[in-house]
N, C-alpha and C positions, 0 to 999 in steps of 0.2 A: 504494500500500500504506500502511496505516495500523497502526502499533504500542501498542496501551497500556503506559504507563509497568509496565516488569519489573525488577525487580531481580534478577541473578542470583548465588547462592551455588554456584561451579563445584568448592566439596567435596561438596557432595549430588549431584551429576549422578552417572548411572554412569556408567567407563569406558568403553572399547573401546580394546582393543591388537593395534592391526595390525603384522604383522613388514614391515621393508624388506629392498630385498639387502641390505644389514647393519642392525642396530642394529632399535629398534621409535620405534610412533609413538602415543598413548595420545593419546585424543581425548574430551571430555566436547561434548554436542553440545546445542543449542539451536535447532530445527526452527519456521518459521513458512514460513506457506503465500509460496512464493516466493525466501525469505530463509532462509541458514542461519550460525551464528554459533557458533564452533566454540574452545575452549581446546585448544590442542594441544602437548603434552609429547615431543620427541624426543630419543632415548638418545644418549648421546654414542656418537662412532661411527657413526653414523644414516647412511644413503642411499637415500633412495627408489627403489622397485622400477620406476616410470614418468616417463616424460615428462609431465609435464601443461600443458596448453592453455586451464583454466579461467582465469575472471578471479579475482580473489583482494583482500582488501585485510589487508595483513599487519601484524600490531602487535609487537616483540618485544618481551618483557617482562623476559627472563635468557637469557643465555649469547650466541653470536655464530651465526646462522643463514648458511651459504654456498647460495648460490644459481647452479646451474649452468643457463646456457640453452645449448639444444640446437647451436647456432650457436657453443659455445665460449669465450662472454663468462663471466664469473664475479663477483657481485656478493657482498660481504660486509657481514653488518647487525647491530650490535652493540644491544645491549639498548636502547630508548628508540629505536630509527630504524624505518622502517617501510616499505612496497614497495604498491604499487596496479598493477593490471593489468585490460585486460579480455578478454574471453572472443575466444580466436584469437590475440591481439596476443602471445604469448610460448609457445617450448616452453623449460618449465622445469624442474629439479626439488631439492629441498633434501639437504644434504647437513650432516653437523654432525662438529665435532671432541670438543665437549664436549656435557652437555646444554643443551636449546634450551630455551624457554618461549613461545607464543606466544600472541595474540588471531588468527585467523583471519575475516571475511565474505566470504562471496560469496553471490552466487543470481542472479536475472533480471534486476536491475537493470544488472550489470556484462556482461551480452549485447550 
């Protein structure tokens, strides 16, 4: 896959606010054939409604993201740390006390 140089401004994107079991999750999204590269905003309180098993490469940018894996482990990633995974290797899913800020990628590559 080949990208030309993008620059992206993630206040012109439109939303999308999905509800978790608790809290919501506000997504601005950045689609290429293969690759997808996502800003994602969760409310404090937040818990996602699934387990997920995608690969993921995690950036946070503000607040502290908890991270439950299905198997009971519990990772905590404070602004500036960051999580890679790839597709199958984790059931996971995010979970927040306050609000979160993140960079998101994944796509084909992390298959």
């Amino acid at each position: 896959m080949k990208l030309p140089f993008e620059s992206i401004d993630w206040s012109q994107l439109p939303a999308t606010t999905m509800p978790g079991t608790t809290g919501t999750a506000t997504m601005r999204i950045v689609q290429h054939d293969g690759l997808r590269i996502r800003m994602v905003e969760y409310s404090a309180d937040y818990l996602a409604d699934h387990w997920c098993q995608l690969g993921h490469l995690v950036f946070v940018l503000d607040g502290e993201l908890i991270n439950e894996h299905e198997d009971g482990r519990v990772n905590v990633l404070k602004a500036g740390m960051s999580y890679h995974v790839s597709d199958g290797l984790s059931s996971h899913r995010s979970r927040t006390k306050g609000p979160v800020r993140m960079i998101v990628v994944d796509g084909e590559f992390l298959g």
